[in-house]
N, C-alpha and C positions, 0 to 999 in steps of 0.2 A: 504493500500500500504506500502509495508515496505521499501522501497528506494524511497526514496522524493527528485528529482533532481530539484535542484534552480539554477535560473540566478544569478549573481552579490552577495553580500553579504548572508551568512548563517546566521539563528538567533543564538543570543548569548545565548539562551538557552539549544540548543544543549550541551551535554558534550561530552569533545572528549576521544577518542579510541585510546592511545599508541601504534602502533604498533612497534614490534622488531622482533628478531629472536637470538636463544638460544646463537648464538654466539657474536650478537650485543646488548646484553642486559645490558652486565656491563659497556658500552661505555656510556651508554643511562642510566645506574641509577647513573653513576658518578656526573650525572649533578642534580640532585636530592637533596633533603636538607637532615639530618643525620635522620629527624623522618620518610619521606616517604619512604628513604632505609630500613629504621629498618622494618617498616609495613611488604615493599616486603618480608621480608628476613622471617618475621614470616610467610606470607600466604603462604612460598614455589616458593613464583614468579623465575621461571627461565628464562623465553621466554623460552620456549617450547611451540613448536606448539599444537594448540586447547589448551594451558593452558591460563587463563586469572584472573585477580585480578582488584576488586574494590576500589578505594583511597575516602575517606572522607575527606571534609575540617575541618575547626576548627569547625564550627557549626554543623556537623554531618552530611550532605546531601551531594552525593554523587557527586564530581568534578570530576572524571576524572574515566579509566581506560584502564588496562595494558593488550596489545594482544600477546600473542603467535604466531608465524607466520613461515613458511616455506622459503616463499620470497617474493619478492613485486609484484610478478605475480601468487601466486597459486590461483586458481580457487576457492577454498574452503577454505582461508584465514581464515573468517570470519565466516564461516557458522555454528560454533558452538554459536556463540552468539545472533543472534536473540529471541531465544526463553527460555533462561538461562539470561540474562541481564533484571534489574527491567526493567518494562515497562517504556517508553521515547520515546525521541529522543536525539538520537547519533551524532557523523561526526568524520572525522578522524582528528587525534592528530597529532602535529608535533613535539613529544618529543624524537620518535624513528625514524625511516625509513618513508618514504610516499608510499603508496599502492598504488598500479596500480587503475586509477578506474574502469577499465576495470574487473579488477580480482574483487574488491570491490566490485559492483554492484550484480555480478554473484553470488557471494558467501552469501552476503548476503543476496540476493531476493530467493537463492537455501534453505537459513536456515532456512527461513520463511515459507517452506510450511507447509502447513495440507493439505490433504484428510478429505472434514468437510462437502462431499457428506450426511452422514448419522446421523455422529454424529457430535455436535458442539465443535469446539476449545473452552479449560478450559482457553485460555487466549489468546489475541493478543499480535503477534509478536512487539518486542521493533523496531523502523523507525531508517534509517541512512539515512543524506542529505550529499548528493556528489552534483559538480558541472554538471551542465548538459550540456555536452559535449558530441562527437562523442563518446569515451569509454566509459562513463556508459550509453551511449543510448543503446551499442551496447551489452553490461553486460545485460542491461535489458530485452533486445532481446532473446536474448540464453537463459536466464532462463527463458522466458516468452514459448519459445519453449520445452524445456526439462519439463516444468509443464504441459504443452499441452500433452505431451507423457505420463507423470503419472497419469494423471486424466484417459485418455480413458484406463491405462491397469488397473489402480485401480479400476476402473467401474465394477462390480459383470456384468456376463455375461447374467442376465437377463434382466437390464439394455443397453445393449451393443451387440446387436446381431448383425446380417448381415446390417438392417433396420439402425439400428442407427447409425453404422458406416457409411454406404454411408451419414448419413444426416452431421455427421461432416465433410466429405469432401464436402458435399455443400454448408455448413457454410463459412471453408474455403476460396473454390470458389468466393462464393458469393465477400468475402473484399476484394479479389484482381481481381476483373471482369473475372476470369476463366471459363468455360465451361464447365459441370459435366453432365455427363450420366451413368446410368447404365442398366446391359443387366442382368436380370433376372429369377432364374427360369428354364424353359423347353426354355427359349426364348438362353439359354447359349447353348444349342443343338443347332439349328437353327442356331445360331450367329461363332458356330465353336470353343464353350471352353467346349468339352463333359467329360476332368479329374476335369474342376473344379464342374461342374455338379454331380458326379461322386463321389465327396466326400459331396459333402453337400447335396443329393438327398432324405436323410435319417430323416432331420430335420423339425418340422413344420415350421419354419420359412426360407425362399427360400436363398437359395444362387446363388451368383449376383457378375458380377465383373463391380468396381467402376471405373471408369476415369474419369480423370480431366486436361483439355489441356489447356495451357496457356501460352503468350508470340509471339514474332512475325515469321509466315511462314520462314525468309528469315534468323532465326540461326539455331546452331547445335541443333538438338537434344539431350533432356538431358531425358533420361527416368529413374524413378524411379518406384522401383515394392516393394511392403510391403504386406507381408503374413499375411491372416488377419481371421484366424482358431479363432472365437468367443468364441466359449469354444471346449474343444480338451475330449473326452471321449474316446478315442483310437478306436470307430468303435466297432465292430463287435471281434478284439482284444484288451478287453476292459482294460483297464490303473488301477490298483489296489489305493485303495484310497488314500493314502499317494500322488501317483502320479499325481491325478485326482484335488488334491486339489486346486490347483493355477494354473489351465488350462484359465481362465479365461485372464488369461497376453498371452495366445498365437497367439493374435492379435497385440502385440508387435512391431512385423516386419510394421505391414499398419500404429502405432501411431507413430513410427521413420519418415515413408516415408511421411506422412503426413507433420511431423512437419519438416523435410529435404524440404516439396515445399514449406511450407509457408516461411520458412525461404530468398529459392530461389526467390522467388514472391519479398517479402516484400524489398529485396536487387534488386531487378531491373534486373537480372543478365541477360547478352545475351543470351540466352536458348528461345529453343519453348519444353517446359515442358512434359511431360506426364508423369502421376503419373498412375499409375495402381495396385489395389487392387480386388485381387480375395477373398470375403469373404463368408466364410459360418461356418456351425457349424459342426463338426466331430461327429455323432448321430447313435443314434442305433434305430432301427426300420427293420420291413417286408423287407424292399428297400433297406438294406444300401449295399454299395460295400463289395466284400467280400474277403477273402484271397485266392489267386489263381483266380482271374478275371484277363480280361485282355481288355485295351480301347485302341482307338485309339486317341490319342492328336491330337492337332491342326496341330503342325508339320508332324503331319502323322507318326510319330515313334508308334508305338506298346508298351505298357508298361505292364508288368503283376505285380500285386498286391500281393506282400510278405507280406507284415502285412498292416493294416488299420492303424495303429498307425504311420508310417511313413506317414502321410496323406502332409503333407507343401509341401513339395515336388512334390507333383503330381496334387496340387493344382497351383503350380508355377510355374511348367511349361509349360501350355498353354499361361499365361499371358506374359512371357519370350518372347516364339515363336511369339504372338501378336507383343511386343513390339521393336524383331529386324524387321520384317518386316517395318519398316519405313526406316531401316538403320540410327539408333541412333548413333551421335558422341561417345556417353556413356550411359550404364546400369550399373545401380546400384543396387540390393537386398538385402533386410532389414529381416531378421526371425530366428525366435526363433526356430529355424529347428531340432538341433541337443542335447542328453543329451552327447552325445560321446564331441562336443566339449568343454563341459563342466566337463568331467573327464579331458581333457586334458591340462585345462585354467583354470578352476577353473570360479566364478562365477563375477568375474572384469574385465577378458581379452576376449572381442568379439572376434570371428576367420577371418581373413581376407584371403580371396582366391580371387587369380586371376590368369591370364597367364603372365600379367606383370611384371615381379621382379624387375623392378627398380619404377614402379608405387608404389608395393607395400612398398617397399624399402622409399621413402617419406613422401607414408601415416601413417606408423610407425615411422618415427621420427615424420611429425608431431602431431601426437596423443600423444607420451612423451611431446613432446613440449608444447601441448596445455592441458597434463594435463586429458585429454578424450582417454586413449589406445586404441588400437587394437592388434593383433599380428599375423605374417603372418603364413600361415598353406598352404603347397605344393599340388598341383592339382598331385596330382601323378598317371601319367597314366597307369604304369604296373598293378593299382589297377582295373580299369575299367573292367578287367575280375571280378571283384566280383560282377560286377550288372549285367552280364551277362546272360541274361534268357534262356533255351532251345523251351521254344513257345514262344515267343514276342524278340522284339530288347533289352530293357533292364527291368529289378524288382527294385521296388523303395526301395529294402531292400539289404542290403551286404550279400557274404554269410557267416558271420562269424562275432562273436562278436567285431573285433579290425577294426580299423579309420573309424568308425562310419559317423565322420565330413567330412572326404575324398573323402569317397564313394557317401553321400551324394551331395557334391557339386560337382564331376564329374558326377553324374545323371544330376540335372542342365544343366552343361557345355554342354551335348548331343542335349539341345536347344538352345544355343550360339552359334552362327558361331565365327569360330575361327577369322574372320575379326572386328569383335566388340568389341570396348572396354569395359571389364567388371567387374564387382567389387560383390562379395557376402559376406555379412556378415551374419557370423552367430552368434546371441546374446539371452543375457539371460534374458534381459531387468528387471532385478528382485534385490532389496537389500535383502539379505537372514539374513542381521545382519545389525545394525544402525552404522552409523560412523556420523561425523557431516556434515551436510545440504543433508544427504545420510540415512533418515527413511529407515524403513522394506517398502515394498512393489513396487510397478511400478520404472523403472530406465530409463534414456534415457543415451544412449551410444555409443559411436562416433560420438554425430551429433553434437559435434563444429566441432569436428576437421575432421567430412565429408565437411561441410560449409567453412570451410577457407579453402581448397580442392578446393573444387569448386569455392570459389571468385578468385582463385588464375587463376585457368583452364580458366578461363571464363571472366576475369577482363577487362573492358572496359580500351582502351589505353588512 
């Protein structure tokens, strides 16, 4: 465990952690004696953020050291020091500024992961004890869900199929007395989701969409939907290797939605939940869907197939249509849908669509706020002529290379009633480069700042 939250008294063997920040740092080494300034001044100590320096006593073992810091609330304060600092135990210092422990918690329980599924960590993470309070509980929390989100997309897809997904949603269920069924197979014909059938029909391993209901009949509706494409080989239009290679994360969108209910659950929130995940594997075989087919959805729209490789989308939209039929206070959708939103944002900025611009307008600030972005991307509907099919109502493809993202979610939106409140994001869920407590691989992204959203929406009086 690398955040060890104590009652009462810290042991005094802990050494503490200076925090500052570039601009507070000569305030903070004024008070310092002439040899621990000269130290700083040789290691380059500035307070600059992710910079940190070690101080030795007169016996040579190591007392103290000095953090670099943004401010006393970033999320990621600390998360370059876990796994860079000798092995110990830590706590924070009061020679500079005092951290959030809220941010503390986060940041440094986020610096500590590994992925150590296959191979084992060359060393353990160094522990920090904070006091244990409602903030670092609630630190502990959110990184304990954004690591839930990078195990399942870091999972190799053999590991991780349709099967094993729906078992972590009964996992889930299970610790919060939830409800889990799934509809399987030829049984998704019968049951009335013949698109997600339709794209998983091709794999030996069956596809199946996941539910999981929980909380009491007499709240609003809080429906969550995560795209849950096990591994994505483009179909029948098949994805070139470079592209193929990290398909495996395109389950993404179901390990956000997942770790968005547990979150909901674990907080109590007034909500009667529905979490819904249409899982299967995007496959090539005799059977698969093909380009230029055409299904009928749940909703009864007509959809004709432009490419197999657009597959999320025509997997989401039965679950969609499922999931307004209850007439949801809110829907929400999580998926790694689009690479257009990703020319557009880059690989940090999820896309956030909706029809509410001043919804949207909140949840962008608070996603600066909290430190977890988003950024909103316009439902623009003179575009809807580009999904426009001449045999079916609409094609899950644009007809032209430009707003990829756009077109995309106004397909979506055609299973939305305009009366529903709705939210889509479209993410990337992937570190394509290390920054500190942010490894190469699995990402969770916008799910604090979906969660304080929703505590806020939904907060007991």
């Amino acid at each position: 465990m690398t955040v060890e939250l104590t009652k009462g008294r810290r042991a005094s063997r802990a050494i503490p952690i200076h925090c500052v920040t570039r601009d507070g740092f000569a305030a903070a080494a004024a008070k310092l004696d002439d040899a621990q300034r000269r130290w700083l001044d040789a290691v380059g100590f500035v307070g600059a953020a992710d910079q940190h320096a070690l101080m030795a006593g007169k016996d040579g073992g190591l007392v103290a050291v000095w953090a670099g810091v943004r401010s006393v609330n970033d999320p990621w304060a600390l998360a370059s020091l876990p796994k860079t600092l000798p092995p110990g135990t830590y706590k924070l210092g009061d020679a500079g500024l005092q951290l959030d422990d809220l941010a503390a918690a986060h940041a440094w329980s986020m610096g500590g992961y590994v992925f150590d599924a296959y191979k084992a960590a060359t060393r353990a993470p160094a522990s920090l004890q904070l006091a244990d309070n409602a903030q670092s509980r609630r630190g502990v929390a959110l990184a304990g869900a954004a690591t839930a989100v990078r195990d399942l997309v870091n999972t190799p897809a053999e590991h991780m199929g349709p099967a094993e997904l729906a078992e972590a949603v009964k996992l889930a269920g299970a610790a919060h007395g939830a409800k889990v069924s799934s509809i399987v197979g030829d049984a998704l014909l019968a049951k009335g989701f013949p698109a997600v059938h339709a794209v998983g029909r091709a794999a030996t391993r069956a596809p199946r969409l996941i539910e999981l209901n929980w909380g009491s009949p007499s709240d609003p509706i809080l429906a969550l939907v995560g795209k849950g494409v096990c591994f994505d080989s483009g179909g029948l239009d098949i994805k070139p290797a470079d592209g193929m290679r990290q398909m495996k994360k395109d389950m993404g969108g179901a390990a956000h939605a997942l770790a968005l209910a547990q979150l909901v659950m674990a907080a109590q929130l007034p909500v009667r939940l529905q979490l819904l995940i249409p899982a299967v594997e995007n496959a090539i075989a005799g059977n698969a869907f093909r380009p230029g087919d055409v299904f009928k959805t749940r909703k009864g729209l007509h959809i004709e197939i432009g490419n197999t490789d657009a597959e999320g989308r025509v997997i989401l939209c039965d679950a969609l249509a499922y999931a307004c039929e209850s007439k949801p206070d809110l829907v929400v959708d999580l998926a790694t849908l689009t690479g257009a939103a990703r020319v557009a944002l880059g690989p940090q900025l999820p896309a956030l669509f909706t029809r509410d611009t001043a919804m949207a307008r909140d949840l962008v600030d608070r996603g600066l706020d909290e430190g977890d972005p988003m950024w909103h991307m316009p439902l623009w509907a003179p575009y809807h002529g580009m999904i426009e099919s001449d045999i079916a109502d609409i094609v899950n493809t644009g007809s032209g290379p430009m707003g990829g993202a756009i077109t995309a979610a106004l397909f979506l939106a055609d299973f939305v009633p305009e009366t529903v409140p709705w939210l889509h994001l479209d993410l990337f869920a992937w570190n394509s480069s290390a920054r500190p407590g942010r490894p190469v691989g699995g990402e969770a992204q916008t799910l604090r700042t979906l969660f304080s959203w929703l505590e806020q929406r939904y907060r007991k009086a």
